[in-house]
N, C-alpha and C positions, 0 to 999 in steps of 0.2 A: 492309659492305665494298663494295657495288655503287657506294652513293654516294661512298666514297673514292675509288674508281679513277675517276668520274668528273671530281673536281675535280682530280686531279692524274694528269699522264702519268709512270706508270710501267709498269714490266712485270720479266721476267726472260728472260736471256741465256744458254745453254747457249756454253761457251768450253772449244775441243781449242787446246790451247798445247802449245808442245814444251819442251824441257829450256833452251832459250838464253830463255825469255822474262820479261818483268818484270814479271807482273802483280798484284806484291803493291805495288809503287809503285808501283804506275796507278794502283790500288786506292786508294792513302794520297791520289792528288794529286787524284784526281776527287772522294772524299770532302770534300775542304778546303773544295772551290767548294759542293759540293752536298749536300743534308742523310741522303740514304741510300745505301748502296754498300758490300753484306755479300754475303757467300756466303751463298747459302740451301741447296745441295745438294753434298758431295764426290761425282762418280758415280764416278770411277776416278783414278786416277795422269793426270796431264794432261789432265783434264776437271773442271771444275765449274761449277755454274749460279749464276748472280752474280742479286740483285734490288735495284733501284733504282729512281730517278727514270731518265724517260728521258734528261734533258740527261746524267745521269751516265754511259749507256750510250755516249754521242757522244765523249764528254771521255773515257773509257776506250778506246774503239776507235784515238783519234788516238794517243793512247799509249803502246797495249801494243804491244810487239816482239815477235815469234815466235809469234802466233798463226795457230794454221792454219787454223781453220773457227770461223764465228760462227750463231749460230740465236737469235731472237728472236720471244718473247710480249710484247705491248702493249697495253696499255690507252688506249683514247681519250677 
């Protein structure tokens, strides 16, 4: 596993979204480009921790509408 996160930038993304937001089509359109972009964790009602490539976290943030707070783990 140490060696995979070295050849590729990924990480995971802890996402508070509120009730107006779209992030199950962020989800679909940043997937298209890029080869990973799933939920790893539900923690509550308008929060869950999304794991990916990092480009996918970038093309996610441009995005998503009505998120309120983002927190991010990365791999270099």
């Amino acid at each position: 596993m140490e060696y995979a996160s070295e050849i590729v930038n990924s990480g995971m993304i802890t996402v508070f979204y509120g009730g107006n937001s779209n992030l199950g089509l962020a989800m679909e359109a940043a997937s298209i480009a890029h080869p990973v972009c799933q939920i790893a964790n539900y923690i509550c009602e308008g929060t869950k921790v999304i794991a990916g490539h990092y480009e996918v976290f970038l093309e996610l943030c441009w995005q998503m509408k009505g998120m309120l707070k983002i927190y991010g783990l990365f791999s270099a």
